[in-house]
C-alpha positions as CSV (number, residue, x, y, z in Angstrom):
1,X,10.4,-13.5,47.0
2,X,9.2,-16.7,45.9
3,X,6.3,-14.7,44.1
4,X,8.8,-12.3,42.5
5,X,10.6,-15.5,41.1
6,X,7.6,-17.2,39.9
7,X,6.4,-13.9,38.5
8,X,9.7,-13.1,36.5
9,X,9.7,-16.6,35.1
10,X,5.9,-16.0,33.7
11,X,7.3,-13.1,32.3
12,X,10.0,-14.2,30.8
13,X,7.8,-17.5,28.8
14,X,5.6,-15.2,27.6
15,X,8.2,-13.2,26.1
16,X,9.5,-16.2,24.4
17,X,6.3,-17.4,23.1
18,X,6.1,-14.0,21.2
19,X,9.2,-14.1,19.9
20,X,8.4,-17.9,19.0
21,X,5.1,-16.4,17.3
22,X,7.2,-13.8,15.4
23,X,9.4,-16.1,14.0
24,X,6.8,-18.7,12.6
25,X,4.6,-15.8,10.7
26,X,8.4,-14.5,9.5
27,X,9.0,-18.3,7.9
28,X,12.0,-18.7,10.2
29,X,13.4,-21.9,10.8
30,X,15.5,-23.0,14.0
31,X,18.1,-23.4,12.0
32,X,18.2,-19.9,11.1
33,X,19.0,-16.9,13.1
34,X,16.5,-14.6,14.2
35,X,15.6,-12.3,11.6
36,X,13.9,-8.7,12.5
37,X,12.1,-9.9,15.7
38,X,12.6,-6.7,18.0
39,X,11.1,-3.6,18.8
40,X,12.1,-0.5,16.6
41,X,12.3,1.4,19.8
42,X,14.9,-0.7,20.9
43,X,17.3,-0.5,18.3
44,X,19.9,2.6,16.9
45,X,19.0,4.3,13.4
46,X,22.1,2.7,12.1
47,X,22.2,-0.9,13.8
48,X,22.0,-3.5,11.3
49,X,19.9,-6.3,11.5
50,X,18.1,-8.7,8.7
51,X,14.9,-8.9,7.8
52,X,12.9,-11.7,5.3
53,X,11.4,-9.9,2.2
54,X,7.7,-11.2,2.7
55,X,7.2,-10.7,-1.0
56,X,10.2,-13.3,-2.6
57,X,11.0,-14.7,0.7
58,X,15.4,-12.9,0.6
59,X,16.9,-12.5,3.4
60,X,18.5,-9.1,3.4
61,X,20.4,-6.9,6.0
62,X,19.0,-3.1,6.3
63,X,18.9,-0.6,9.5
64,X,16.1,1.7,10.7
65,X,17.2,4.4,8.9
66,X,17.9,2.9,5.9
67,X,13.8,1.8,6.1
68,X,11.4,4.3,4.4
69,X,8.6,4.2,2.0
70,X,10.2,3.7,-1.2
71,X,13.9,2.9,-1.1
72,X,14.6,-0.7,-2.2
73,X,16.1,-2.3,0.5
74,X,15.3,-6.0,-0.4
75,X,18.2,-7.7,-2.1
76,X,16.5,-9.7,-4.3
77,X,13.4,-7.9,-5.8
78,X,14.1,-4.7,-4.9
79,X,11.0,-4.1,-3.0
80,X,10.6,-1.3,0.0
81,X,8.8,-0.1,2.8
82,X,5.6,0.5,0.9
83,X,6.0,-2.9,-1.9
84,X,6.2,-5.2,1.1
85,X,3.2,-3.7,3.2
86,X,1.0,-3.9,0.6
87,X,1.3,-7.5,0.6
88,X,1.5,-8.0,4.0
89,X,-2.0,-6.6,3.9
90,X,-3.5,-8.4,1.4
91,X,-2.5,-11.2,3.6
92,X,-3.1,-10.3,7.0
93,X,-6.2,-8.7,6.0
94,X,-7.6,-12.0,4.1
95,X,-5.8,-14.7,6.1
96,X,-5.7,-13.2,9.6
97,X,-2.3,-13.5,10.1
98,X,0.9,-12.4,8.6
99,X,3.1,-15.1,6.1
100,X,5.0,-14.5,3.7
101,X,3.8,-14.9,-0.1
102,X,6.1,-17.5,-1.1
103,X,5.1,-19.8,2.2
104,X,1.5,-19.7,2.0
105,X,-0.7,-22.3,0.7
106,X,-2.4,-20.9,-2.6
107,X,-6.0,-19.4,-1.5
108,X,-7.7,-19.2,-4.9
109,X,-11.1,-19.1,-2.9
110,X,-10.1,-15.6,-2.5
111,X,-10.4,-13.3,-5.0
112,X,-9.0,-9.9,-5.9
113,X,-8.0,-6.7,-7.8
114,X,-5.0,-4.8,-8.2
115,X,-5.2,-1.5,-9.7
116,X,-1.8,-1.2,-12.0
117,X,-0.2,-2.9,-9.1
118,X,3.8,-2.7,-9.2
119,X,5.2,-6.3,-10.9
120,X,7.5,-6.7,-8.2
121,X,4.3,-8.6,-6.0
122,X,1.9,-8.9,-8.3
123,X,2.8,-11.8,-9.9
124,X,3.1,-13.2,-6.4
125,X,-0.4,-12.3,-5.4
126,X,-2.0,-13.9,-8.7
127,X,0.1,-17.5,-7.8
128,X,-1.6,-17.6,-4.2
129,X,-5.3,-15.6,-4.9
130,X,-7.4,-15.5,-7.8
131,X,-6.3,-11.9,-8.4
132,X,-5.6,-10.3,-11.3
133,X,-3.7,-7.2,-11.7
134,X,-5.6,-4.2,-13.9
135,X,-4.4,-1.6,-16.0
136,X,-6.3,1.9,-17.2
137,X,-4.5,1.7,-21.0
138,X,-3.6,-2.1,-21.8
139,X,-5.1,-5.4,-20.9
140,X,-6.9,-6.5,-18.6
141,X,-8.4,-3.1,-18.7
142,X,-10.3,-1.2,-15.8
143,X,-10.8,2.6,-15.6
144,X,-12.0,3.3,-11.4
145,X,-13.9,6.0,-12.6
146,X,-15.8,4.0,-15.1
147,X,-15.9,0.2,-14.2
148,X,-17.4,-2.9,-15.3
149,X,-18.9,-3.8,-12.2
150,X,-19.9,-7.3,-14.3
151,X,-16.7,-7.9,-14.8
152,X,-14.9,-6.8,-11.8
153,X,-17.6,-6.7,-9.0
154,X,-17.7,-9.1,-5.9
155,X,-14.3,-8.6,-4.9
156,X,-12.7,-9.9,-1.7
157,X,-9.8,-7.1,-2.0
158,X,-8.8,-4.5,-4.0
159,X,-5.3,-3.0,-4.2
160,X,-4.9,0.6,-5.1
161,X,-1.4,1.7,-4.2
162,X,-0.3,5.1,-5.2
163,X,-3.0,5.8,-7.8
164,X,-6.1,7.6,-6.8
165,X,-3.7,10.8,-6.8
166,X,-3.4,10.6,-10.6
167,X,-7.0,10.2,-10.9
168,X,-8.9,13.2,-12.7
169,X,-11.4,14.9,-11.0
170,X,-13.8,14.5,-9.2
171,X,-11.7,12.2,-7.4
172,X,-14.8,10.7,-5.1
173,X,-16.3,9.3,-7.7
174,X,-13.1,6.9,-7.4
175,X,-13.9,5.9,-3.9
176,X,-17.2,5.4,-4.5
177,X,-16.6,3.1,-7.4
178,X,-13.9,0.8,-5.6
179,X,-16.4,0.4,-2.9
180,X,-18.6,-0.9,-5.4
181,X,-16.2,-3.3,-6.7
182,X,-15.6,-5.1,-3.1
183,X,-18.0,-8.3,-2.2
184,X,-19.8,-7.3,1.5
185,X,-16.9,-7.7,4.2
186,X,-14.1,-7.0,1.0
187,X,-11.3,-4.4,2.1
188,X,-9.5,-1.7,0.3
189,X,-5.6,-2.3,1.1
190,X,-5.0,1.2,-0.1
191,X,-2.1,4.2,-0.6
192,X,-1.5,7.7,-1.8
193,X,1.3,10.5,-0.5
194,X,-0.7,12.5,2.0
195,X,0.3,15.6,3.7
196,X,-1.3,16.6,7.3
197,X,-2.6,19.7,6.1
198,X,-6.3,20.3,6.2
199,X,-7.0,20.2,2.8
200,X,-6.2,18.1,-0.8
201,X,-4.5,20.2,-3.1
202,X,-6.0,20.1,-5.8
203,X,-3.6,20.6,-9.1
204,X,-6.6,21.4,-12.0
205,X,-9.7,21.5,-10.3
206,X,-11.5,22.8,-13.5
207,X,-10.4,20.1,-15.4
208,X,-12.6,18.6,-18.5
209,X,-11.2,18.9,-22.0
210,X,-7.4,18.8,-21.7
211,X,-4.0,18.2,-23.4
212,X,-0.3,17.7,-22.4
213,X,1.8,20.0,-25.0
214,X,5.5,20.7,-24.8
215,X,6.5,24.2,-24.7
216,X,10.3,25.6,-24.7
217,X,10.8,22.1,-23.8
218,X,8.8,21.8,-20.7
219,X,5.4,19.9,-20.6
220,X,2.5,22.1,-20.3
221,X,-1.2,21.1,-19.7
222,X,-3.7,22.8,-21.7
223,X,-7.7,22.5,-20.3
224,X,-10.7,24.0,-21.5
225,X,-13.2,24.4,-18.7
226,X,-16.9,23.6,-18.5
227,X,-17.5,27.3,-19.2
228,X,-15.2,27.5,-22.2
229,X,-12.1,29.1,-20.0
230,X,-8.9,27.8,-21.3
231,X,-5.8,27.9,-18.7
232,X,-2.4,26.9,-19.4
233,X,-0.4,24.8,-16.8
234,X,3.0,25.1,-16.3
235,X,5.5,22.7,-13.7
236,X,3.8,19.9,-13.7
237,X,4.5,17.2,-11.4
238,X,5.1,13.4,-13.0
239,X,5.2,10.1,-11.2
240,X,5.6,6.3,-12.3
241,X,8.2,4.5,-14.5
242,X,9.8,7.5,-16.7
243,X,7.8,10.1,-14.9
244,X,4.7,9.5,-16.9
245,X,2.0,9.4,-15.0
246,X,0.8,13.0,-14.4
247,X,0.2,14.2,-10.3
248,X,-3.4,15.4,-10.4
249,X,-3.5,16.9,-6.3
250,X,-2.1,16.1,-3.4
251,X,-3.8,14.3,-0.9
252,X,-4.2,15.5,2.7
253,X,-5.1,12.6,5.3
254,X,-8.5,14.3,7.2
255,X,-10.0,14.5,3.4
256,X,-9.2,11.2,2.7
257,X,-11.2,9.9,5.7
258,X,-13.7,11.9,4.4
259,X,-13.6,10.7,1.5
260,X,-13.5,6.8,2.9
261,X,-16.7,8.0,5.0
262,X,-18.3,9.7,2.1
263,X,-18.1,6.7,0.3
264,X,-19.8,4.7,2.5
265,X,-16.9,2.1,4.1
266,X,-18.0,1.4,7.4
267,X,-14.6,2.0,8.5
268,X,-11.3,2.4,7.8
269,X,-7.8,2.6,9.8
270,X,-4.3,4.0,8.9
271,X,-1.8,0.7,9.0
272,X,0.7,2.3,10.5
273,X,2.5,-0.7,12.4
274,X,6.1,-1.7,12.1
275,X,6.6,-5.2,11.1
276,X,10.4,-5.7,11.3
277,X,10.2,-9.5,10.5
278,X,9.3,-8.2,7.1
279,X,11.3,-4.8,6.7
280,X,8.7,-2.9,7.7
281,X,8.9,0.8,9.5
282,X,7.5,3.9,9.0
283,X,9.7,6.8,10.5
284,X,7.2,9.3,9.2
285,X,3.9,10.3,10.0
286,X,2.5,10.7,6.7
287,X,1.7,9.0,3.4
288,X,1.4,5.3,5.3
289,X,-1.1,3.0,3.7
290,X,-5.1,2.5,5.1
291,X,-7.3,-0.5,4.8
292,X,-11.0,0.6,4.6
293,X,-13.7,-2.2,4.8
294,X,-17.1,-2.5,3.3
C-alpha cells in the first residue's frame, strides 16, 4: 500500500512538472490562468479553452474544432493553425525549444530566409533572426528555381510555406535549389496542400512558353510546348491575396518525400504535433507542414 502511495505521488509530481514545463515555453505567468496546456484527446470539439498566439503573444479563446489549417483564430493578428506553426518551427527547430516570438531574446547569430513569407510573422522573425523575407517580383528578390546562391547561400533556415505548388515545372529543380541555399545542419521549415494519393497532379506538365488570357470572362492559360503544340487551359485554379497566384499541381505527400530524398536532405519528418499552448491542432491528416534537414 505504502508502495501504491509513494508510486501515485511520483506520478502525480511528474505530471505537474510537465504541466509546469508547458506553461514556461507558453510565456505564462502564475498570475495567469493556464492557457492550452492539455491533451487534445482529452477535450470536446466544442469546449472552449485559450490559447497564447506564439506569433504576437494574444491571448485568445478558440475550441478544437474551430482549429484548422487556415482559419484565423488569433484575436489579434489573425494568424491560424498553419501561420503559428511555421514559427513555432523556426523556433523549435533553431532554439531547441518552443517560445513564443515576442519572448525570445533576439538571435541574430542565426540567419534565415523566407520565401514570400505571409506579413503576419515575418516581421516578427526579422526582429529576433537575421532573416529576411524574399519575394519572386519585388525586392529583396529571389526566384527558387534560379537563385543567387552569393547572395542567399549559407542559410540556417529557410521558410517556404505554401509555395513550391505555384512553382513551374520541373518542380525538383525547386528542392534541389533550397537545399542549396541552407548552411550544413540548416533545415527547411516547409508547407504545400498535399493529398494522400500516390501521385502530384500535375496541372501543365508541358509547360514552357505560356500566357494567362481572359476568355468570355474566364482566365485561360495559353502554352506552347517544347515541340511547338499549343493547348489552351481552361478552370484554372488561383491562390494568394486576390487569387493571383496561379496552382501549378497538387502535391501528393509519398512524392514529396521523394522529392525531399531526391534532393539529397538527409531526412525529413512531417510536424504533425499539436501544440495547444500555441493554438495548434491538426484534425486532418493531410497538408501539415515537414521540416527536412541538410
Amino acid at each position: 500500500m505504502v508502495d501504491d502511495l509513494l508510486h501515485g505521488f511520483a506520478r502525480q509530481m511528474r505530471e505537474r512538472s510537465r504541466w509546469r514545463a508547458w506553461r514556461r515555453a507558453a510565456g505564462e505567468t502564475r498570475r495567469r490562468r493556464v492557457i492550452g496546456d492539455v491533451d487534445p484527446a482529452s477535450l470536446r470539439d466544442t469546449e472552449a479553452f485559450e490559447f497564447r498566439c506564439n506569433v504576437c503573444g494574444y491571448t485568445s479563446t478558440t475550441t478544437l474544432a474551430t482549429l484548422n489549417r487556415e482559419t484565423p483564430t488569433c484575436g489579434h493578428c489573425l494568424s491560424g493553425v498553419r501561420i503559428r506553426s511555421m514559427a513555432g518551427l523556426v523556433v523549435v527547430e533553431t532554439l531547441g525549444r518552443p517560445m513564443a516570438l515576442p519572448d525570445m531574446a533576439p538571435a541574430k547569430h542565426i540567419r534565415g530566409i523566407g520565401l514570400s513569407d505571409a506579413t503576419i510573422y515575418a516581421g516578427a522573425l526579422a526582429a529576433q533572426f537575421d532573416y529576411v523575407n524574399t519575394f519572386l517580383h519585388t525586392r529583396p528578390r529571389l526566384d527558387i528555381t534560379d537563385p543567387d546562391f552569393t547572395r542567399y547561400g549559407g542559410q540556417d533556415f529557410v521558410v517556404a510555406s505554401d509555395v513550391f505548388e505555384h512553382v513551374p515545372p520541373p518542380v525538383a529543380r525547386a528542392f534541389e535549389n533550397v537545399r542549396r541555399l541552407l548552411a550544413p545542419g540548416g533545415k527547411l521549415i516547409f508547407s504545400v496542400p498535399y493529398s494522400l494519393e500516390a501521385e502530384t497532379v500535375e496541372h501543365f506538365p508541358n509547360l514552357h512558353e505560356w500566357r494567362i488570357e481572359t476568355a468570355d470572362g474566364e482566365p485561360t492559360l495559353l502554352n506552347r510546348a517544347f515541340d511547338g503544340t499549343v493547348t489552351v487551359h481552361k478552370h484554372l485554379v488561383f491562390h494568394g491575396s486576390g487569387g493571383t497566384t496561379l496552382e501549378m499541381r497538387r502535391f501528393a505527400r509519398a512524392a514529396l518525400e521523394r522529392h525531399l530524398s531526391d534532393a539529397g536532405f538527409s531526412r525529413f519528418r512531417v510536424a504533425d504535433e499539436p501544440y495547444l499552448p500555441f493554438g495548434i491542432h491538426w484534425p486532418e491528416p493531410w497538408s501539415l507542414p515537414m521540416v527536412a534537414y541538410r
